[in-house]
C-alpha positions in Angstrom: -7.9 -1.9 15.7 -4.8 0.6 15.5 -2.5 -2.7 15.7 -4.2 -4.2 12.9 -3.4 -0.6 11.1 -0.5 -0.6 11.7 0.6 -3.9 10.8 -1.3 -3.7 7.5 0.8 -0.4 6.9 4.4 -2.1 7.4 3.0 -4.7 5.3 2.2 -2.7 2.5 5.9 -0.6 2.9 8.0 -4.2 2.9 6.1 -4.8 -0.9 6.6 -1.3 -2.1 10.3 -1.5 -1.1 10.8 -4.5 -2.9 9.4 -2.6 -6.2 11.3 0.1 -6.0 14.3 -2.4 -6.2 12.6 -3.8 -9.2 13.6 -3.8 -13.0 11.5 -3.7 -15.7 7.3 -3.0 -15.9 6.6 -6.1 -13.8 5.8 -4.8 -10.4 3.9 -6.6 -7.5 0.9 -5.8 -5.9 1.5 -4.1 -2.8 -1.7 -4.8 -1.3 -0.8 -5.8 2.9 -1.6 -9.4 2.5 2.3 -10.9 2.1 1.4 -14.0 0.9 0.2 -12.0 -2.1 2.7 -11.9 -5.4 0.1 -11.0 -8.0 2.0 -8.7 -10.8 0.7 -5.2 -11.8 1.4 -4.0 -15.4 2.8 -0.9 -15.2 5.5 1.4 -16.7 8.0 3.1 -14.6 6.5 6.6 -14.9 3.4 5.5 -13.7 4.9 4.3 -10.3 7.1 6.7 -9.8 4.5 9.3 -10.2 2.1 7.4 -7.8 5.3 6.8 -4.9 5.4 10.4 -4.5 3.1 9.8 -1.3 4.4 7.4 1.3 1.0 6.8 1.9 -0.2 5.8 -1.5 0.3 2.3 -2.8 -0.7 0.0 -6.4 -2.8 -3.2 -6.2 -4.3 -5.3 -7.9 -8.0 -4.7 -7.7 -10.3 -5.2 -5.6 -7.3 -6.2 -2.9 -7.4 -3.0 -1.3 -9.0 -3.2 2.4 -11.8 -0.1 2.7 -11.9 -0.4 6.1 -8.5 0.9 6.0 -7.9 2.6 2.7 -9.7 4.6 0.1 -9.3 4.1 -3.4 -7.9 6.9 -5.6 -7.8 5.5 -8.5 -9.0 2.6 -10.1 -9.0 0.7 -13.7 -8.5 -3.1 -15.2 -5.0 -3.2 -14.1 -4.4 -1.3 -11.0 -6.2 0.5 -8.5 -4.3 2.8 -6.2 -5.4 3.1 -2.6 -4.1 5.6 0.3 -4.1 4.8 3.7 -6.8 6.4 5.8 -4.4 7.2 8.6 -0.3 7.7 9.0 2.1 5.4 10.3 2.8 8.6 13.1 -1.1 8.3 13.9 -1.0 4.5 14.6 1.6 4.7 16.8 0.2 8.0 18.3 -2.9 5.5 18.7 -1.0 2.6 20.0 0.7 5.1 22.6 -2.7 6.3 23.5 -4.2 2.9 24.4 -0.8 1.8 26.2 -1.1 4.8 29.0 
């Protein structure tokens, strides 16, 4: 399971760092599936007040996973969801199950 966590995590950080390089209100959904390059309408404060938290991302809802995030907040455009645990607790995890 902590593999699946984690992967889902680095997922989730290869979308948000493309956003961050982005222009405009027209910002992808940073939900962990790749494949995934459904648009969120938002303006620039709103995500930049959200990417405060490196453990806090925007989707498009309902494409959150609640086995592995909660949602924060939620509305017709956007929900944002926070991870449940920390990329340093995967690996603390994955180290754990390796000894």
């Amino acid at each position: 399971m902590a593999t699946k966590d984690y992967e889902a995590d680095q997922r989730h950080r290869v979308k948000a760092a493309r956003n961050r390089q982005s222009q405009g209100n027209a910002f992808i959904c940073e939900c962990a599936d790749l494949r995934c390059n459904a648009t969120l309408d938002l303006t620039a404060a709103e995500y930049e007040g959200m990417h405060a938290s490196t453990i806090r991302f925007w989707v498009k809802p309902g494409h959150g996973i609640p086995a592995l995030e909660r949602v924060l907040e939620e509305n017709d455009r956007y929900e944002v969801v926070e991870k449940l645990r920390t990329t340093a607790d995967m690996l603390n995890m994955r180290g754990a199950v390796a000894r």
